[in-house]
Each structure stands twice: as structure tokens, then as C-alpha cells.
C-alpha positions as a Python dict, from the first residue, in 0.01 Angstrom:
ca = {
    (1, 'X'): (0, 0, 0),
    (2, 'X'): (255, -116, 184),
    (3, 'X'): (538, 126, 343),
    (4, 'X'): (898, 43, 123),
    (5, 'X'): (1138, 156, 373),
    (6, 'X'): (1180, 57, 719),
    (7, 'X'): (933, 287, 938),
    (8, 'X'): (1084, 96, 1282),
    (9, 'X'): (1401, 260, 1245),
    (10, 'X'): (1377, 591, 1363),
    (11, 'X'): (1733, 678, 1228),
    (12, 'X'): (1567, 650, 890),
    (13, 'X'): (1289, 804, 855),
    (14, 'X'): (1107, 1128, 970),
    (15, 'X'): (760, 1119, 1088),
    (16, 'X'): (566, 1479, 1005),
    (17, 'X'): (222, 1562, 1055),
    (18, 'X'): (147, 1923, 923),
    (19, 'X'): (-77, 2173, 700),
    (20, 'X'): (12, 2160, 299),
    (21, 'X'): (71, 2562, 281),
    (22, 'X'): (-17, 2485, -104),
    (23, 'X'): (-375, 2328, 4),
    (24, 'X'): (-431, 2451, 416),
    (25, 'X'): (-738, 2257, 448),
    (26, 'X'): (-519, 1937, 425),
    (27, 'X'): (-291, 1800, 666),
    (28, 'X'): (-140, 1528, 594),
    (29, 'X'): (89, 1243, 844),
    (30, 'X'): (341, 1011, 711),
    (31, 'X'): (726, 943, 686),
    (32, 'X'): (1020, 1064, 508),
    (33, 'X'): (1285, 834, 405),
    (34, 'X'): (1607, 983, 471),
    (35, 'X'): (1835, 637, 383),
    (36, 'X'): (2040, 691, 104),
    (37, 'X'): (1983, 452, -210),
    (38, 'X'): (1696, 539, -455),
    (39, 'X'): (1379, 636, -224),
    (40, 'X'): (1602, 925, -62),
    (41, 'X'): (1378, 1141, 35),
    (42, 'X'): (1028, 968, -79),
    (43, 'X'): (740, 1022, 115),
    (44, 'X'): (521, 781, 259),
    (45, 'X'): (174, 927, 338),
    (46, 'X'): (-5, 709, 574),
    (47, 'X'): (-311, 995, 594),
    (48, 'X'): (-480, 1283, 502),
    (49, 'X'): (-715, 1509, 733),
    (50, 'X'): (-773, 1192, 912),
    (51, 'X'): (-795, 932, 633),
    (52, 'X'): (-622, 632, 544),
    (53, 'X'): (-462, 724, 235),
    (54, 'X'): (-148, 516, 187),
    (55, 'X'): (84, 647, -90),
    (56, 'X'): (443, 633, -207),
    (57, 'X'): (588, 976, -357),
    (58, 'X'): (907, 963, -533),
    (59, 'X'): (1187, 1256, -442),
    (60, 'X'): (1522, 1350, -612),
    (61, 'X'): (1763, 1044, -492),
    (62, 'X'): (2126, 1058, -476),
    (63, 'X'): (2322, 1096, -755),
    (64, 'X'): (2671, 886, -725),
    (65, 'X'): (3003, 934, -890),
    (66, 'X'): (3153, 635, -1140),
    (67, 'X'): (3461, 549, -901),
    (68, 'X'): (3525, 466, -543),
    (69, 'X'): (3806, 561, -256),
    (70, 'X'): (4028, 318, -421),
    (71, 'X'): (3968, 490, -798),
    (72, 'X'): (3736, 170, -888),
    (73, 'X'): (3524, 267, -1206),
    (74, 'X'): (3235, 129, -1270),
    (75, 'X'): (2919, 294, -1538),
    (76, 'X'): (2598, 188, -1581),
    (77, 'X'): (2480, -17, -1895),
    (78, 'X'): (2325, 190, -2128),
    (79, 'X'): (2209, 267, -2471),
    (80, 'X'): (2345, 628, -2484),
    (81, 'X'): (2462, 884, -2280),
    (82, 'X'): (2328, 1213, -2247),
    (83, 'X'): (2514, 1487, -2023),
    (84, 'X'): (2338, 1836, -1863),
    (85, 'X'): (2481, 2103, -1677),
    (86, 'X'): (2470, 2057, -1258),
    (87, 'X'): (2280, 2338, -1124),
    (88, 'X'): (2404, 2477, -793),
    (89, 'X'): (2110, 2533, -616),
    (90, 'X'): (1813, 2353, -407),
    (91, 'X'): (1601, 2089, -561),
    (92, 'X'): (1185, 2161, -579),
    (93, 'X'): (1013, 1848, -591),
    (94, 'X'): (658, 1921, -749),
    (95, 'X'): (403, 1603, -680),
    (96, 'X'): (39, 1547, -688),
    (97, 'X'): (-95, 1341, -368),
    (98, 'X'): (-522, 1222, -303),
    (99, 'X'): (-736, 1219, -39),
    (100, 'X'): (-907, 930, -266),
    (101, 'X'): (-1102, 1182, -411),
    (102, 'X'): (-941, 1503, -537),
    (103, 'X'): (-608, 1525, -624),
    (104, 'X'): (-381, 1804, -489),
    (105, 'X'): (-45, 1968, -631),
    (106, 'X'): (207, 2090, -390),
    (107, 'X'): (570, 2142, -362),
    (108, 'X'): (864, 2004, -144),
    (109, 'X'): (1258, 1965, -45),
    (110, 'X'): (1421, 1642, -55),
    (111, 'X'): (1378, 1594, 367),
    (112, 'X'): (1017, 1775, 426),
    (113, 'X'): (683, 1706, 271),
    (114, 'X'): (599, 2081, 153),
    (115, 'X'): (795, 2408, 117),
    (116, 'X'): (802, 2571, 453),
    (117, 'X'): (876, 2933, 516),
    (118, 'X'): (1020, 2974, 883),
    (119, 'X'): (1222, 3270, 1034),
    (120, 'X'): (1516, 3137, 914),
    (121, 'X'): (1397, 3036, 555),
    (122, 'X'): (1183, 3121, 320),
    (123, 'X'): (1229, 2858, -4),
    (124, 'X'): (795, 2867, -19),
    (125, 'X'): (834, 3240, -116),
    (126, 'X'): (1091, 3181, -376),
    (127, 'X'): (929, 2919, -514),
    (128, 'X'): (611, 3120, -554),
    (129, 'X'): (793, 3346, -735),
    (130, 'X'): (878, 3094, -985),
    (131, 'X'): (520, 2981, -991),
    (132, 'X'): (465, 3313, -1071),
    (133, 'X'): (713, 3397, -1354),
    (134, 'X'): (674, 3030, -1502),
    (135, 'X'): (305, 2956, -1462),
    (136, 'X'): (308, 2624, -1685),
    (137, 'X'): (492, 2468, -1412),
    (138, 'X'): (130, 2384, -1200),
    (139, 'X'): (-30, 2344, -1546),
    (140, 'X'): (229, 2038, -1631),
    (141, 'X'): (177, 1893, -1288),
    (142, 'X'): (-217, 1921, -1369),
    (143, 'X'): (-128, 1704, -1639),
    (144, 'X'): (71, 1499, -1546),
    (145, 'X'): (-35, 1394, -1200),
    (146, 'X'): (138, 1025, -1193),
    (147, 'X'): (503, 1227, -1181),
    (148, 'X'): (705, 1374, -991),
    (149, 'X'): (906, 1657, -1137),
    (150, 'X'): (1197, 1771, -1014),
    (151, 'X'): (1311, 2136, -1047),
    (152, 'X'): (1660, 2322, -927),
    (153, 'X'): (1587, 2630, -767),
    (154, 'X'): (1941, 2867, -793),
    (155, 'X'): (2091, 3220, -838),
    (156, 'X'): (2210, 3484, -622),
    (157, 'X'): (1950, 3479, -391),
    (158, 'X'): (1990, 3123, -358),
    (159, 'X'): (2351, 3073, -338),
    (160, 'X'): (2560, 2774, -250),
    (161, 'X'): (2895, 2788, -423),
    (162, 'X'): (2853, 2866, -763),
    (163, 'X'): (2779, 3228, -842),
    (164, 'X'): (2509, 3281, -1087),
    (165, 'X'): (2430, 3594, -1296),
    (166, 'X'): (2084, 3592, -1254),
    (167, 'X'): (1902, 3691, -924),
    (168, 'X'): (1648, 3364, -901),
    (169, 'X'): (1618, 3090, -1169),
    (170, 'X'): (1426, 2740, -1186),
    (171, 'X'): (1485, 2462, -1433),
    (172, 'X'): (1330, 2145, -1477),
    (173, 'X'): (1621, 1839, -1439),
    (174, 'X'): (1440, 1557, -1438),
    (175, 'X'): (1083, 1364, -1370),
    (176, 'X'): (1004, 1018, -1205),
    (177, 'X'): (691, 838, -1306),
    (178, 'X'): (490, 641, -1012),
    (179, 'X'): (712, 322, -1079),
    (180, 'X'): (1050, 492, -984),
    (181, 'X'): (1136, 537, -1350),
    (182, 'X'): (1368, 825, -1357),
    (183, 'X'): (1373, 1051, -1718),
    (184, 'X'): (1600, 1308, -1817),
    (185, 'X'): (1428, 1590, -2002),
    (186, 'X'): (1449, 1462, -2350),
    (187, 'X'): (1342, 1132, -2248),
    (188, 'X'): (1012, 1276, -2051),
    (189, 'X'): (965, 1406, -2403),
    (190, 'X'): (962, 1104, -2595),
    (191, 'X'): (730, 854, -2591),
    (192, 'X'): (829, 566, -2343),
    (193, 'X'): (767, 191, -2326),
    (194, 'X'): (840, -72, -2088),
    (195, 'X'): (721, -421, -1894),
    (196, 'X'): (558, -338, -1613),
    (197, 'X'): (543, -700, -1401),
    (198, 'X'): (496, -890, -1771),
    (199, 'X'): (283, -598, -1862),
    (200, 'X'): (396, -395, -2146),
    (201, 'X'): (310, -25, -2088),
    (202, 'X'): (324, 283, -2330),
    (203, 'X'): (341, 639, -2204),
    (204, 'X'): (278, 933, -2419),
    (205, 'X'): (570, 1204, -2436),
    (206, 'X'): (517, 1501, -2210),
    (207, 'X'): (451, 1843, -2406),
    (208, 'X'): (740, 2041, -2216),
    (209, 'X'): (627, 2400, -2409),
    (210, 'X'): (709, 2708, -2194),
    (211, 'X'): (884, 2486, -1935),
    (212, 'X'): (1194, 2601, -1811),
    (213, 'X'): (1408, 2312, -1890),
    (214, 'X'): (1769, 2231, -1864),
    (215, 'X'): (1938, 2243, -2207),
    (216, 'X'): (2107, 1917, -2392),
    (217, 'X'): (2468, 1949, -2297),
    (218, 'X'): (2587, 1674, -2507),
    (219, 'X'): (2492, 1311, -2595),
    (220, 'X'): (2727, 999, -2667),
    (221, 'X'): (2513, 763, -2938),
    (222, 'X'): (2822, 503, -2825),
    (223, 'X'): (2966, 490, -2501),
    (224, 'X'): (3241, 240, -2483),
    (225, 'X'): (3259, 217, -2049),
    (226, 'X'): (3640, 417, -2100),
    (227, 'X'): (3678, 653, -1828),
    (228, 'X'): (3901, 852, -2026),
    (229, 'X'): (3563, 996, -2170),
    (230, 'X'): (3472, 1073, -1815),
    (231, 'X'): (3851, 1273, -1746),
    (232, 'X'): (3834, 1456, -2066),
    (233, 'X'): (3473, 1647, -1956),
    (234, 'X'): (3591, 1738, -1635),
    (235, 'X'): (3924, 1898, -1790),
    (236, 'X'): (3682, 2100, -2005),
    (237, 'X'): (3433, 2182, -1705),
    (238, 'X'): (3783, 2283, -1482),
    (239, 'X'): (3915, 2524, -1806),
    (240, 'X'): (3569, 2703, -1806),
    (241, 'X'): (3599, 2787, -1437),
    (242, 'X'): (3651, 3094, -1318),
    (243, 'X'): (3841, 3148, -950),
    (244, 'X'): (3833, 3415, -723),
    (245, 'X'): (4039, 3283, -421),
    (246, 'X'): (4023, 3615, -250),
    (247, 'X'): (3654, 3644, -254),
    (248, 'X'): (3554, 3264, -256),
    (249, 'X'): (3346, 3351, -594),
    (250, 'X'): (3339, 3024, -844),
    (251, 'X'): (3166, 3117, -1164),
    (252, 'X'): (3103, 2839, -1401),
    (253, 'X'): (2957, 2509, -1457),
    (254, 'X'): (2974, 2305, -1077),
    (255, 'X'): (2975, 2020, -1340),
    (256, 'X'): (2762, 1771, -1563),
    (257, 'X'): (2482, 1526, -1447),
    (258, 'X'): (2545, 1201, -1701),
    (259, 'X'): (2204, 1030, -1795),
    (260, 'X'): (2300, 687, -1867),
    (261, 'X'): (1951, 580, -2081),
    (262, 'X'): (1894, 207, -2099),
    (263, 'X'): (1536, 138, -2247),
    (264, 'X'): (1406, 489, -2227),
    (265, 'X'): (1527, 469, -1812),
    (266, 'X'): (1803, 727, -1657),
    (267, 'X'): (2074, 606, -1398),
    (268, 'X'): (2263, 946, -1339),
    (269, 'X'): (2600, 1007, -1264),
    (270, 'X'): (2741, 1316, -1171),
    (271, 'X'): (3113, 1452, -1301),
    (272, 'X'): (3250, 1748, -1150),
    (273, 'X'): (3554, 1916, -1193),
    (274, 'X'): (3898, 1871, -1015),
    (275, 'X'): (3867, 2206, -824),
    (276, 'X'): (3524, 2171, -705),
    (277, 'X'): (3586, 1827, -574),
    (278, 'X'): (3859, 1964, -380),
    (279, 'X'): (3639, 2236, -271),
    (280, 'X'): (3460, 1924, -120),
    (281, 'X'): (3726, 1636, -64),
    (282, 'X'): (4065, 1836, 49),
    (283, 'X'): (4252, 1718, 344),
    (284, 'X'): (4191, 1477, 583),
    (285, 'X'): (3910, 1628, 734),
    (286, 'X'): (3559, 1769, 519),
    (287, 'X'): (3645, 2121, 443),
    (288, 'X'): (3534, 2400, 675),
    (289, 'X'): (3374, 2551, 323),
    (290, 'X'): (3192, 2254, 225),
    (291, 'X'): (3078, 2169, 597),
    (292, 'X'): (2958, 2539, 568),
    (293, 'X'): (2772, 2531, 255),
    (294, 'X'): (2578, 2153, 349),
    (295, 'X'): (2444, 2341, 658),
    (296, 'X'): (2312, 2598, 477),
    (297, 'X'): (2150, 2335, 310),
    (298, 'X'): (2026, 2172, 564),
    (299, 'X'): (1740, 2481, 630),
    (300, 'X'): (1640, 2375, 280),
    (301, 'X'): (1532, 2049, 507),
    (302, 'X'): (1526, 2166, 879),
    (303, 'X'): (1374, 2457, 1097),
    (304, 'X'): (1651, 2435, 1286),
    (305, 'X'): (1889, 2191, 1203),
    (306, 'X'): (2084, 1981, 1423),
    (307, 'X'): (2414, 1753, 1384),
    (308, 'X'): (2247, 1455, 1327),
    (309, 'X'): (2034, 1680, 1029),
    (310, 'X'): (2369, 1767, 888),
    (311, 'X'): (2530, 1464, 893),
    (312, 'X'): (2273, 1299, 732),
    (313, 'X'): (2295, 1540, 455),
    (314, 'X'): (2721, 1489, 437),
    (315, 'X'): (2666, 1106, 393),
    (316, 'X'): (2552, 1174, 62),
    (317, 'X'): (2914, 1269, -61),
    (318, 'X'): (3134, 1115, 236),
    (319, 'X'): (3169, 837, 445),
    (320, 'X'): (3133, 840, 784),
    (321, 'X'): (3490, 788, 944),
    (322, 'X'): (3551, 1108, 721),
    (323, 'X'): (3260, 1254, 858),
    (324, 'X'): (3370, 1192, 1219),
    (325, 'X'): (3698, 1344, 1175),
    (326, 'X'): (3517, 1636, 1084),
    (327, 'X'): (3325, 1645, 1414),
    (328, 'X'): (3414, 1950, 1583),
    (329, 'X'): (3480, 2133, 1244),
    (330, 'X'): (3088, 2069, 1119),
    (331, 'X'): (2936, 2133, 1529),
    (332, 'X'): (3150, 2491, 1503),
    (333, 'X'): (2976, 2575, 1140),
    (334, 'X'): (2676, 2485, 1251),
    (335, 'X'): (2662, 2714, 1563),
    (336, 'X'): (2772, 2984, 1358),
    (337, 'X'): (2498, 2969, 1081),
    (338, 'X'): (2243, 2892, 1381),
    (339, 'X'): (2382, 3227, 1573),
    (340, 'X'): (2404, 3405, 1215),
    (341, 'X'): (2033, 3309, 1128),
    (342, 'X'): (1892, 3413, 1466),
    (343, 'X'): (2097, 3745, 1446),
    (344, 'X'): (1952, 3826, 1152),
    (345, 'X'): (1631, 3744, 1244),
    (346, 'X'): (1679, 3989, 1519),
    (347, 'X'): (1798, 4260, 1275),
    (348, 'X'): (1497, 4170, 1009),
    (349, 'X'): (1276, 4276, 1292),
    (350, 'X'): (1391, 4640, 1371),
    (351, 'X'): (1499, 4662, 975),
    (352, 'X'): (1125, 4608, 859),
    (353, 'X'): (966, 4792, 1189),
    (354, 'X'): (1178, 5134, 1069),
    (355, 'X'): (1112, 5064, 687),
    (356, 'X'): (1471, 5066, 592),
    (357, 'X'): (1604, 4981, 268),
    (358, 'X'): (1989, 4913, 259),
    (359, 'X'): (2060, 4957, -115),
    (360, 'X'): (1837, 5308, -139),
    (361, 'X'): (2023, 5487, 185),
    (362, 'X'): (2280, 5271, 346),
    (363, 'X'): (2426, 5572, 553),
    (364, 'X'): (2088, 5628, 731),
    (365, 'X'): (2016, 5252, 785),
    (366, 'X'): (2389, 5144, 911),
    (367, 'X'): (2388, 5516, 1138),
    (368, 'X'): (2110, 5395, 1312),
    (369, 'X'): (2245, 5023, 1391),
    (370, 'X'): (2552, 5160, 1439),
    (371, 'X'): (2377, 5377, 1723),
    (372, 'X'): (2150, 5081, 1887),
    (373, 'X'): (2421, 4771, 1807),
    (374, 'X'): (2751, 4753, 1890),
    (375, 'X'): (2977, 4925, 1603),
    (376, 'X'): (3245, 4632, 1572),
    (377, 'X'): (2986, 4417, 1465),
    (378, 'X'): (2917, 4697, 1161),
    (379, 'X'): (3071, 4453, 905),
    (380, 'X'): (2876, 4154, 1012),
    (381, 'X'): (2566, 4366, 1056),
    (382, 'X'): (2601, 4489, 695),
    (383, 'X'): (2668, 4155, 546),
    (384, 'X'): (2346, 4002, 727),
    (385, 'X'): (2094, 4292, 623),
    (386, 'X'): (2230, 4280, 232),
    (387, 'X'): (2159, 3879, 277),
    (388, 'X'): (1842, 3902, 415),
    (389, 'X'): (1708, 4215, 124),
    (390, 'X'): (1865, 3933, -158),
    (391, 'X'): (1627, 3697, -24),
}
């Protein structure tokens, strides 16, 4: 199989070589495609333990909004339209690769080939709680070995902007099949048929029983390419939204993912309301909230990210004289998460060596940091412990 991105330019891919934590007696060595367009994030496996083993995985690409910087709109042809809720959270990408003779499930973010848990992260012990509490989730991939099903992973331990009621969720929000073919969760269901190079292929609906699944939101039988349509949803997402300026809590919908279905196939588009995209957009410079929040995404992706890691996760929502603009505000968020996450890593260690537990006896836990840390950082000390027993 040949590679379908450009392996030459080093600004586009990532080469990786490492153990599947899912399967440790595998490691595998390929690429990661971090261009943007519709193999964002798609792995490339060139080997396993050794092997040749050439083999495309699909990932979660981009989603795009229906207008441009000059308030151009443009939808895709389709048959019908149907609309689920955005999930804040971090997408789980569950695929089956081969050594050409067994096939093995494992689990991944959009920029690395499995979950990792580092000291700064630890999205392969979430997940396994999911695995855990939703069991079915391995069993469909058993299954279904050909796709690639993608999952959001959100809640309060898991926080980006939205604030969720529940502590840790998963849902399922969409699947690819090996040819690219993206389905929204109704469609996996149904039974699908298309030309395949002349061909004309049939798959079988996917039995989707005890899988956590995004709900319907809505679905448009007609849709006549009127923006208007488009306006009126994100009026209804912004009137459902509630603010706490003081805090910085947003409770709510972050907005609707639009599955424009043409012949059984998905384009998605993604609509969110006027106050979260000026959570994102405001000024003439990224805001220092939204340059915040991307590089706490970026550990979804990175060890240890750096600018260029970040950056390449902002050019999915901005362009890149905005993102240069922005230079000193994103380099000064990212050396405070960086200082943040190694700070707490520094308090993890004398929290678990004296078996605290902040929400049983805060008074004997913060006396003792209090006594061994410097008491103005009390607040920030406080703040990093509750994070870290959330996790």
C-alpha cells in the first residue's frame, strides 16, 4: 500500500515508533498525518514488531464551518440533513490494525497512534474507565474491524470549556469505514450501498445495542442551501446557554455537528453559537482563553507540547496571519500550562507519598503544604491538587 500523504515533508507528518499499551508485545513504526484536509490525523503504519505491514487508518478529520472570512456560504450537496449535539471534550479513535495475521484493537488521539499516559496526562486511564463502564465498546470494534469509530471523551474531569454535569462520559459521534466513508450514527445503523471503483458494494447496518451513542438532534428531509436555516439553530443553541462571566463556567450545548448525507455518506459541518465563537474569534488577536484551552489540548496529542504542536492544533480554526499575531500571547499560555503541569507533578508526588486526600481533610493536607511550600502559592496549590484528585 502506498503512503497517501507526503512522508518527505517533515512539517506534515510525525514519525513514532512505540509499544501499543493496549497489546505491549507490539510495537509498531509509521507516520501521522498532521495536514489538515480529510486524512488529519490518519495513521500510516509502515511496520509491526519488525514487519512490513503497510496500512492506512482513518482518524477524526476536521470539521469546517459553511462560510469564510468574507461571510461566503457555501453547504454541501446532500439528500438530508441530520444535526447532533458538539461534545466538548477529546476525541477516542478506536481502530483495529494486523500484523498480517491477528488483528489487534487499540485506542488513539487524533496526533498519536495509542492512548498514552505520561506525568502530565493520563487520557489511557480515562479511557479504561470507559472500557470499563461501557464494555460493548471493544465488542463492536471485534465486530467491526474494517472501521474506525470515533468516540468523545468529556465531563468534569475532562474539561475544556463547556461544563458538564457528569464526572466522565463517552459517546460514540461517528465511524469511518476503510474507504474514508464517514457515517453519522444513524447512518452506521442502516444498511449502506455504494460503487466502489465500478464495484457496487453493500454493507450490513451496525447493531449499535448498549453503545453509548450521541442522540438525533434533529433532521431536515429538505434542505434548501438557505443559511437562514443555519442562523436560526445557532440563535436557539445561544438562548440555551448559560454564562457565568465571573467564574468562566459555560453550561450548555458548545453547538451542533450538521451531517450533510448524500448517498448514505456524511460531510459534517459544525454550527456553534455567537458567544462561543467569540470565546474563540474576539479581537484581533486569538483569545488568551481559547489559546489556553487548545494547549490543554495539545497533551491530548503531545508529552510535552511545543509551539509548533500548538499551532498546528490552532490551524484547525484560524489562519495563520491570525495565528502569528497571537505569537507571544499562545508562547506565554503555553509556559504557564508547561510550569502548571510540572508543578503539579511535583505536588502529586509528596500528595500520594503522605496518602492525602483533599476532599476528606483539606485542613490537614493544605497545613502541611502550607508548612513545606511557600504559603502565597496556597491558592494555586489548592487549585492544582483538586485538578489532579478530578482526574
Amino acid at each position: 500500500m502506498k503512503c497517501p500523504f507526503d512522508l518527505k515533508n517533515k512539517k506534515q507528518v510525525i514519525e513514532f515508533e512505540e509499544v501499543d499499551p493496549y497489546n505491549p508485545q507490539n510495537v509498531l513504526k509509521g507516520y501521522i498525518n498532521r495536514r489538515q484536509g480529510h486524512l488529519y490525523g490518519a495513521l500510516y503504519i509502515t511496520h509491526v514488531n519488525g514487519k512490513k505491514c503497510p496500512q492506512l487508518i482513518y482518524s477524526a478529520p476536521k470539521q469546517h464551518y459553511p462560510f469564510d472570512k468574507e461571510n461566503n456560504w457555501k453547504f454541501p450537496e446532500c439528500d438530508y440533513v441530520e444535526l447532533y449535539e458538539k461534545l466538548d471534550g477529546t476525541c477516542i479513535i478506536c481502530y483495529t490494525y494486523t500484523d498480517n495475521i491477528n488483528n489487534y484493537i487499540t485506542y488513539k488521539t487524533r496526533l498519536r497512534p495509542f492512548l498514552g499516559k505520561s506525568k502530565f496526562g493520563n487520557f489511557f486511564t480515562l479511557w479504561n474507565e470507559m472500557l470499563v463502564k461501557h464494555p460493548k465498546i471493544k465488542q463492536l470494534q471485534e465486530e467491526y474491524p474494517h472501521y474506525v469509530f470515533v468516540f468523545e471523551l468529556y465531563g468534569k474531569r475532562n474539561k475544556i470549556l463547556i461544563d458538564y454535569d457528569v464526572p466522565l462520559e463517552t459517546k460514540l459521534i461517528f465511524g469511518i469505514n476503510e474507504r474514508g466513508f464517514i457515517y453519522s450514527p444513524k447512518s452506521l445503523q442502516g444498511v449502506h450501498s455504494f460503487n466502489d471503483k465500478t464495484v457496487a458494494v453493500i454493507e450490513a447496518g451496525i447493531n449499535l445495542e448498549e453503545i453509548p451513542v450521541l442522540n438525533l438532534c434533529d433532521i431536515a428531509q429538505e434542505f434548501d442551501g438557505n443559511e437562514i436555516h443555519y442562523i436560526d439553530k445557532q440563535n436557539e443553541l445561544e438562548s440555551a446557554l448559560e454564562i457565568d462571566e465571573e467564574n468562566k463556567i459555560m453550561k450548555g450545548k458548545e453547538g451542533l455537528v450538521w451531517y450533510f448525507i448524500k448517498d448514505d455518506c456524511a460531510v459534517q459541518i459544525k454550527c456553534k453559537p455567537p458567544s462561543v465563537l467569540k470565546y474563540h474569534w474576539a479581537g484581533d488577536a486569538i483569545p488568551y482563553e481559547s489559546v489556553y484551552t487548545t494547549v490543554i489540548n495539545a497533551f491530548e496529542n503531545f508529552d510535552e507540547p511545543t509551539y509548533e504542536d500548538v499551532v498546528s492544533l490552532l490551524k484547525e480554526e484560524y489562519d495563520d496571519d491570525f495565528i502569528e499575531k497571537s505569537r507571544v500571547r499562545i508562547e506565554k499560555a503555553l509556559g504557564k500550562v508547561l510550569f502548571d503541569r510540572k508543578y503539579q507533578y511535583k505536588l502529586a508526588e509528596d500528595y500520594k507519598k503522605h496518602g492525602f486526600d483533599i476532599n476528606k481533610d483539606k485542613v490537614t493536607c493544605m497545613r502541611w503544604f502550607g508548612q513545606n511550600y511557600p504559603r502565597s502559592e496556597a491558592k494555586r496549590i489548592f487549585r492544582l491538587l483538586k485538578q489532579y484528585e478530578e482526574q
